[in-house]
VODORO-478922 format. One line per 2 residues: number of its first residue (from 1); their letters; for each residue x, y, z of N, C-alpha, C. Coordinates in steps of 0.1 Angstrom, whole numbers. Example, Ala and Ser with C-alpha at 12.3 -4.5 7.8 and 13.67 -1.06 7.14 Angstrom:
BEGIN
1) AS) 132/-57/78/123/-45/78/132/-33/78; 128/-22/71/137/-11/71/129/0/79
//
This chain:
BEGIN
1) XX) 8/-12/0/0/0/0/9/13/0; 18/14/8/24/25/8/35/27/0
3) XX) 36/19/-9/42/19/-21/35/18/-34; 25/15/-33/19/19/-45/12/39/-43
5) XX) 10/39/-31/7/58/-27/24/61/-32; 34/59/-28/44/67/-31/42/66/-45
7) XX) 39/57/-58/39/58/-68/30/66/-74; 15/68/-69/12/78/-70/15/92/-72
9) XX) 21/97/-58/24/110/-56/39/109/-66; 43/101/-70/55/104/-76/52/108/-92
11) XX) 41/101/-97/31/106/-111/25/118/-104; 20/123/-97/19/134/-96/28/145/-99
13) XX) 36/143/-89/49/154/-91/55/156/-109; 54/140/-113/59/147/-124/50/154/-137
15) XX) 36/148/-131/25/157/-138/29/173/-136; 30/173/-125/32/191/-121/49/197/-134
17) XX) 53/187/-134/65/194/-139/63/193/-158; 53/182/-161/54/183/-173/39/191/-179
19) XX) 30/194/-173/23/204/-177/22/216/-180; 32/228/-173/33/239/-176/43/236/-187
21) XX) 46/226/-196/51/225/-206/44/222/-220; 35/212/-218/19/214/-223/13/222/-222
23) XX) 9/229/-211/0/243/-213/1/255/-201; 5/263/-204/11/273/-193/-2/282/-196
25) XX) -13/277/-191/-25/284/-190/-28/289/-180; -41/288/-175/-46/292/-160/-43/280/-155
27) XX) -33/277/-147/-27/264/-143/-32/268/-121; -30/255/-117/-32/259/-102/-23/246/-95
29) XX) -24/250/-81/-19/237/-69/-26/245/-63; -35/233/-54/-41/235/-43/-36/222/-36
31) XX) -39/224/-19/-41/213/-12/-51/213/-2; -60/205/-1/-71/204/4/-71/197/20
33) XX) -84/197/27/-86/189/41/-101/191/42; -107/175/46/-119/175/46/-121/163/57
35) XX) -130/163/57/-143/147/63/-151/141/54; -152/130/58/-161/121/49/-168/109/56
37) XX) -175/100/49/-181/90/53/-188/86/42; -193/68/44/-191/55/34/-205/55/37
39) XX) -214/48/24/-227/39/28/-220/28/32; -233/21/29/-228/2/36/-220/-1/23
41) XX) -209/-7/32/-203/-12/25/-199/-30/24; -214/-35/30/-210/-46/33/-209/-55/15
43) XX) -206/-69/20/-206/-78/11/-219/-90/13; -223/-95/6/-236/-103/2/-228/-114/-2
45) XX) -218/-118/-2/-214/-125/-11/-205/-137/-2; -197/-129/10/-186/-133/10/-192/-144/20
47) XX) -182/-155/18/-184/-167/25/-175/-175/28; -168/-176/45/-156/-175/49/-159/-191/53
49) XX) -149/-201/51/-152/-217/47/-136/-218/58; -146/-227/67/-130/-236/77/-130/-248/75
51) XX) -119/-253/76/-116/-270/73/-111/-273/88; -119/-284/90/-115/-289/107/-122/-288/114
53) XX) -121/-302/125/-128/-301/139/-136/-300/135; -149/-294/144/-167/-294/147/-171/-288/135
55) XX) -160/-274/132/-161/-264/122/-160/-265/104; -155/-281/105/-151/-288/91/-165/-284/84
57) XX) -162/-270/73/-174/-268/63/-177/-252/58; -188/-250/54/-189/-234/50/-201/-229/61
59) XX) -194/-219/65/-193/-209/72/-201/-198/69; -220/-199/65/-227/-197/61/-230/-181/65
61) XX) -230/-170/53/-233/-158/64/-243/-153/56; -252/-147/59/-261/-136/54/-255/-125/46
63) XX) -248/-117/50/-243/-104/50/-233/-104/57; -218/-101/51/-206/-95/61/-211/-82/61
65) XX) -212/-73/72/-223/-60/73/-209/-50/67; -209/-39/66/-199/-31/63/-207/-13/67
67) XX) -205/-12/77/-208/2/83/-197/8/86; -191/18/79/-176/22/81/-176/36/91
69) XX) -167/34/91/-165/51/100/-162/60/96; -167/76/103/-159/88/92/-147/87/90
71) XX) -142/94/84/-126/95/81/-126/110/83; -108/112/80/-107/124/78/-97/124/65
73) XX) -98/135/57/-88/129/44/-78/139/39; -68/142/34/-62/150/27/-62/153/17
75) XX) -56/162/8/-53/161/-4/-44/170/-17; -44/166/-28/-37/182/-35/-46/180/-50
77) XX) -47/191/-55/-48/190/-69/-36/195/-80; -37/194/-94/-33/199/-96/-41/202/-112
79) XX) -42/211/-115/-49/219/-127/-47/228/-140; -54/229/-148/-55/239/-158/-71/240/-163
81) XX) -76/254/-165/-84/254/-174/-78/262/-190; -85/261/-201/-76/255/-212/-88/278/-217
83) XX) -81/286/-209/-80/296/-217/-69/303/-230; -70/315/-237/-64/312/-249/-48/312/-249
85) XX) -43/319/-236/-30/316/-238/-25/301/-233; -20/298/-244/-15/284/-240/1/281/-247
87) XX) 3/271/-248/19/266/-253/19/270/-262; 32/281/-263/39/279/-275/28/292/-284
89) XX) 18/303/-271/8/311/-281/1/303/-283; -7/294/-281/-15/284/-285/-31/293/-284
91) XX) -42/298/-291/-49/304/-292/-62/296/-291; -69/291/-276/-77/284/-278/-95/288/-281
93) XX) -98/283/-285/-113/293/-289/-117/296/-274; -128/306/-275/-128/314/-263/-139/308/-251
95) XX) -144/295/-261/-154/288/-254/-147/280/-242; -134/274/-248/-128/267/-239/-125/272/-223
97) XX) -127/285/-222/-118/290/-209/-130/284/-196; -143/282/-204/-152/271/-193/-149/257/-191
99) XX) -138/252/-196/-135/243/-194/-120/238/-187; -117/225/-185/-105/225/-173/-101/210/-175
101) XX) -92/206/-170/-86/192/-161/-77/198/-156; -80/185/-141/-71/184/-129/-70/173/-124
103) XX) -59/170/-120/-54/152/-112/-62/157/-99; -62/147/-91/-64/149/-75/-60/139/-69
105) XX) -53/138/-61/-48/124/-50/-54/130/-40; -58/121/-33/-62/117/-20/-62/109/-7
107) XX) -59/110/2/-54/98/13/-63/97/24; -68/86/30/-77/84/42/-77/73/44
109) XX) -80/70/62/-84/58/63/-100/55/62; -102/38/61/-112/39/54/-116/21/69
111) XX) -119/21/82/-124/16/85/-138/8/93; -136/-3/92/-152/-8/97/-157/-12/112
113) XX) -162/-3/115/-162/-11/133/-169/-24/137; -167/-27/151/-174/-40/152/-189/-44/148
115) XX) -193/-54/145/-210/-56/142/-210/-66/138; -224/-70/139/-229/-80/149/-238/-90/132
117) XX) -233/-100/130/-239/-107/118/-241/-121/122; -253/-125/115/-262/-142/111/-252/-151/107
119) XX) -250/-160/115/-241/-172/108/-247/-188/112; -246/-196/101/-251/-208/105/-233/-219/102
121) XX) -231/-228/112/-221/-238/109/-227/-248/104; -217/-257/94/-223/-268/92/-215/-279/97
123) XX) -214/-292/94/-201/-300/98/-201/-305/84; -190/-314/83/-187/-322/72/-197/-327/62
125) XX) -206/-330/73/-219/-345/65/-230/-330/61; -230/-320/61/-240/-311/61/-252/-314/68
127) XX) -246/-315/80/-258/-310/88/-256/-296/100; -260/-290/104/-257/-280/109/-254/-283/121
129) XX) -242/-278/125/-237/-275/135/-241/-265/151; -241/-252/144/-249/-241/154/-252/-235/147
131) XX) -257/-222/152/-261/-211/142/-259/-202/155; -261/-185/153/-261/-178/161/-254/-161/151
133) XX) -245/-158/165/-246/-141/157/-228/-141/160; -222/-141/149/-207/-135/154/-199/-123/152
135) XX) -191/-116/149/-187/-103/148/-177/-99/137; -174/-88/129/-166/-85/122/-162/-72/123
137) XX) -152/-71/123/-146/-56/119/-130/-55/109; -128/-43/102/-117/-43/93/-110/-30/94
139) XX) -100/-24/100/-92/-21/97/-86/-13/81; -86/-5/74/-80/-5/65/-77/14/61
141) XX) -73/15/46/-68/27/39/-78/27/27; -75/37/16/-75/44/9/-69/56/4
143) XX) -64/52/-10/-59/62/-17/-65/66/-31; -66/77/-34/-73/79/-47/-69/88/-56
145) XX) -65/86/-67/-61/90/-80/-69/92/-91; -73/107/-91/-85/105/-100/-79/118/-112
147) XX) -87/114/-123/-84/119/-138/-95/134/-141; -94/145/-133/-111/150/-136/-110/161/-146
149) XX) -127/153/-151/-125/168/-164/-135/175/-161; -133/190/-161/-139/199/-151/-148/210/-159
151) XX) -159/220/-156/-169/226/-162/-167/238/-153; -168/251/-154/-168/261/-145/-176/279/-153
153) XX) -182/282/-143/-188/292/-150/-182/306/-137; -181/315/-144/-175/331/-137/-185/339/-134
155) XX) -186/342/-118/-198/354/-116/-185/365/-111; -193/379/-110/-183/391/-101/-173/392/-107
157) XX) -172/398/-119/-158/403/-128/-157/414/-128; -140/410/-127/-132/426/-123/-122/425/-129
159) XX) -116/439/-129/-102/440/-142/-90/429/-132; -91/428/-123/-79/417/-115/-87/403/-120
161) XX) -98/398/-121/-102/383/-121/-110/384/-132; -110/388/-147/-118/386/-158/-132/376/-158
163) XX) -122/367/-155/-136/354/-158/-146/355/-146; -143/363/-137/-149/360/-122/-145/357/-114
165) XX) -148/367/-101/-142/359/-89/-148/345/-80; -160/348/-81/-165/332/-78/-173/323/-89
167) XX) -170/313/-85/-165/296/-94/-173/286/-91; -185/284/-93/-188/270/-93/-184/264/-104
169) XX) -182/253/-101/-179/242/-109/-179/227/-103; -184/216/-116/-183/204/-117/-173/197/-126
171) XX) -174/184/-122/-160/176/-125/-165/161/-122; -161/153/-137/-163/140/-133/-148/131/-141
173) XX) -148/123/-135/-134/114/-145/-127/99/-137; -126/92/-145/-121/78/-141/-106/79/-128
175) XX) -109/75/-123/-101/73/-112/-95/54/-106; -82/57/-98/-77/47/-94/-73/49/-81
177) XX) -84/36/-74/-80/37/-63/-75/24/-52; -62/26/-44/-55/21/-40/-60/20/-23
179) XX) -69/6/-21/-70/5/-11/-65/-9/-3; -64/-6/11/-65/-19/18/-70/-24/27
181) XX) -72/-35/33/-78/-39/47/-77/-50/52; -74/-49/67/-70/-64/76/-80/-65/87
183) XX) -91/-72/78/-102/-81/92/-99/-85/100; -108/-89/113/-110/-95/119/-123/-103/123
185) XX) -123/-118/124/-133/-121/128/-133/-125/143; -143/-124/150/-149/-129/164/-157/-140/162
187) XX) -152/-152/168/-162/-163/168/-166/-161/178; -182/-159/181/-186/-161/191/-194/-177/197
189) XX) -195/-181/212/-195/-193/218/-215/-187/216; -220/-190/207/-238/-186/211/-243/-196/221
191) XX) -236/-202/229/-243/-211/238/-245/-204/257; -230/-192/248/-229/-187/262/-225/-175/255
193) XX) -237/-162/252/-237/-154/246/-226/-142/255; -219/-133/244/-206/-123/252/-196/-128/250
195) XX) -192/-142/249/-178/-150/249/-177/-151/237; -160/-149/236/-157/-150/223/-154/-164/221
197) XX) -152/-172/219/-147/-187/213/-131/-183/210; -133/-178/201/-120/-178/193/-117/-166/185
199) XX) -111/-161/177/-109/-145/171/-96/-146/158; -101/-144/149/-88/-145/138/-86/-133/136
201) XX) -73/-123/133/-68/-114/129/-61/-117/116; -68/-114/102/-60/-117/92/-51/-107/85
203) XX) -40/-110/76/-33/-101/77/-40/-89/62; -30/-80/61/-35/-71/56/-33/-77/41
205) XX) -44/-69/27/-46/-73/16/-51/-58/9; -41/-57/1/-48/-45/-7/-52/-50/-26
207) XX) -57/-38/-33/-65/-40/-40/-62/-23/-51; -62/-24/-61/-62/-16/-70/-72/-15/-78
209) XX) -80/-9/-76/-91/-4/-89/-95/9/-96; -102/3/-106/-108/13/-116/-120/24/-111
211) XX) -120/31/-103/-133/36/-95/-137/47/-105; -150/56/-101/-155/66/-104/-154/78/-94
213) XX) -148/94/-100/-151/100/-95/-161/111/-96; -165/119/-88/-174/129/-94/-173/143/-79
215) XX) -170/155/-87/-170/168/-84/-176/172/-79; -179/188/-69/-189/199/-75/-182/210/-63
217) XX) -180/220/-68/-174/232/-57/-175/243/-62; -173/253/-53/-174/266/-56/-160/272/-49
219) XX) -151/281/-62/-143/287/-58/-140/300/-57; -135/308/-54/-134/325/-51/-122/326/-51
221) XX) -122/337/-58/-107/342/-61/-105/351/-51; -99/352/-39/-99/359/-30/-88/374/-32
223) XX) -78/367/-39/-63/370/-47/-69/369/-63; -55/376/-70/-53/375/-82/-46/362/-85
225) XX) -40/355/-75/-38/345/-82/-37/329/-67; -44/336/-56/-47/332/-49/-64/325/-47
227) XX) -71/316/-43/-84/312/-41/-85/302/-32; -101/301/-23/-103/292/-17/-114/287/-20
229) XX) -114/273/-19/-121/260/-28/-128/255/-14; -139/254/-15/-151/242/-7/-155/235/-18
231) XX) -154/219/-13/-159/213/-27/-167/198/-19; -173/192/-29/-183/178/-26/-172/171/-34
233) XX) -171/155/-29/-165/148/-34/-174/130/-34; -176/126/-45/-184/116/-43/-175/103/-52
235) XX) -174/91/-46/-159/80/-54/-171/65/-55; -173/60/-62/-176/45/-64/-165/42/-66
237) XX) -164/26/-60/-154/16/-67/-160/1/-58; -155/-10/-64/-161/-26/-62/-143/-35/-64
239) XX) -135/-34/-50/-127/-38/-49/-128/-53/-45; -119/-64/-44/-117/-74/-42/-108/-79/-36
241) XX) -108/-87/-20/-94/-88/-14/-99/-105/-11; -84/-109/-12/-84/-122/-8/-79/-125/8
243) XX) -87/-133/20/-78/-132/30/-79/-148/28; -71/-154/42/-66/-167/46/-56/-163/60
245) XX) -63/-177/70/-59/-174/82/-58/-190/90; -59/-188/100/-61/-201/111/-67/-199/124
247) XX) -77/-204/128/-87/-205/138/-81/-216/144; -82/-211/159/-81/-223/174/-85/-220/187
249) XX) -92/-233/190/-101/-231/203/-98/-245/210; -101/-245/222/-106/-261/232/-115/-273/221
251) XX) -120/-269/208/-127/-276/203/-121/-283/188; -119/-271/183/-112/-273/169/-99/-263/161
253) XX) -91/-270/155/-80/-259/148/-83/-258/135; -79/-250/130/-73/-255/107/-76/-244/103
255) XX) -76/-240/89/-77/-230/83/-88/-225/77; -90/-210/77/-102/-204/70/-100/-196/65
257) XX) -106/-191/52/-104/-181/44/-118/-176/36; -113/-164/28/-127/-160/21/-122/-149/14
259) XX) -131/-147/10/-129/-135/-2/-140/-125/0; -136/-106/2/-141/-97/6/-143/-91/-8
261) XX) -157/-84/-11/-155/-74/-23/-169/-69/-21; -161/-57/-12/-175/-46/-12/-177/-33/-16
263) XX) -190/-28/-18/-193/-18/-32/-187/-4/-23; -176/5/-25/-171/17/-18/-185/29/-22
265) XX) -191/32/-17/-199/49/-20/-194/55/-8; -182/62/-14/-174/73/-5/-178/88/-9
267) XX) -182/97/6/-189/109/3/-177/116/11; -174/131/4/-165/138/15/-168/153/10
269) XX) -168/160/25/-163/175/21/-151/179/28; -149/188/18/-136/196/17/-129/209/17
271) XX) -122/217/20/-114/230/19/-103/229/23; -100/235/3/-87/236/4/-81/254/-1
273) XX) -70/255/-2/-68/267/-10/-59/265/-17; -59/273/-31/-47/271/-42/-42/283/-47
275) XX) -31/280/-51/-19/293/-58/-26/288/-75; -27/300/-78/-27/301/-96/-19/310/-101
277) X) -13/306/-115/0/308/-121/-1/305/-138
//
């Protein structure tokens, strides 16, 4: 994980350096700080299977629940909108100056607190074992690398800020995002409810994907070449992590594993401020 984020920020940096070579337009750096929070993010799917002892079988669940917690997140952009001066005199029609792209990286943690889910055991011969309620929670990150292509209209014009000093604008564009996370399950004893049985801590598993991002903020030129940004930020993505581990109690040992892939609807607001140049 924290090498694929340094890889990130390191295509960043060199985005910054090779743009004002491509287009030395209305170019910007901002860096941002916000809050956020996830819908459910559980899985429907996943189904955590132990081999051995009483527990020899699948490990039947309803729903791994996924109710995550706020975060708090960071961030930077970096920008141009495509007015006429551009590389090399580049004279772009005059419609364009409503238009823009900007990278954005972003960093947060992204985890799930304890809660309380339907499980039925089976044994070997399929017949059921117990049933009752046991526990999950997960631990993890996120990073986000998004591509956005941006829309902006100018109110309040002055000979210092032409286009306007304040900026709404939207922004939508494919993004990659660089998450991870290390579950844990709670077996609980349902015969003698509170008691844990047993507890696996599996180790950590990250995941790279193709997500969606999508925009919307308002900016002010507070400066000529200074501004401060409040913005909405909304991210889909449907990652996939593999775990594997080992369970042991007074009853039974051996291994269990499963596969996590839950749907991310990440919401955040934000303020940041940026230098334009």
């Amino acid at each position: 994980m924290k090498k694929t984020c340094l890889l990130a920020v390191l295509a960043l940096a060199a985005v910054l350096l090779v743009v004002p070579m491509v287009a030395q337009a209305e170019m910007y750096v901002e860096g941002y700080v916000g809050g956020g929070f996830a819908g459910d993010v559980g899985d429907n799917s996943a189904r955590p299977k132990f081999t051995g002892g009483v527990f020899n079988g699948i490990y039947t669940v309803g729903s791994l629940p996924g109710h995550a917690q706020p975060y708090v997140l960071g961030g930077v952009k970096v920008g141009t909108w495509f007015v006429k001066e551009g590389f090399l005199g580049y004279n772009y029609p005059d419609w364009m100056k409503y238009l823009g792209f900007y990278l954005d990286f972003c960093y947060h943690r992204l985890s799930l607190k304890n809660q309380s889910f339907g499980v039925v055991n089976y044994n070997a011969n399929g017949t059921v074992n117990s049933a009752g309620n046991d526990e999950f929670k997960t631990d993890g990150s996120a990073a986000t690398l998004a591509f956005m292509f941006a829309a902006r209209y100018g109110f309040f014009q002055d000979s210092e800020v032409p286009f306007g000093r304040l900026q709404p604008y939207v922004a939508v564009g494919p993004a990659i995002l660089f998450s991870s996370q290390q579950p844990t399950l709670n077996y609980m004893n349902n015969l003698a409810p509170g008691f844990i049985a047993t507890s696996t801590t599996f180790g950590s598993r990250s995941s790279a994907d193709i997500c969606l991002a999508v925009d919307a903020g308002l900016r002010y030129m507070a400066l000529k070449n200074v501004s401060i940004d409040a913005s909405f930020k909304y991210r889909w993505a449907n990652p996939s992590y593999n775990f594997s581990g080992s369970y042991a109690n007074g009853l039974a040992s051996g291994p269990v594993s499963f596969t996590y892939s839950p749907t991310y609807n990440l919401f955040s607001f934000q303020l940041g401020a940026a230098y334009h140049f």
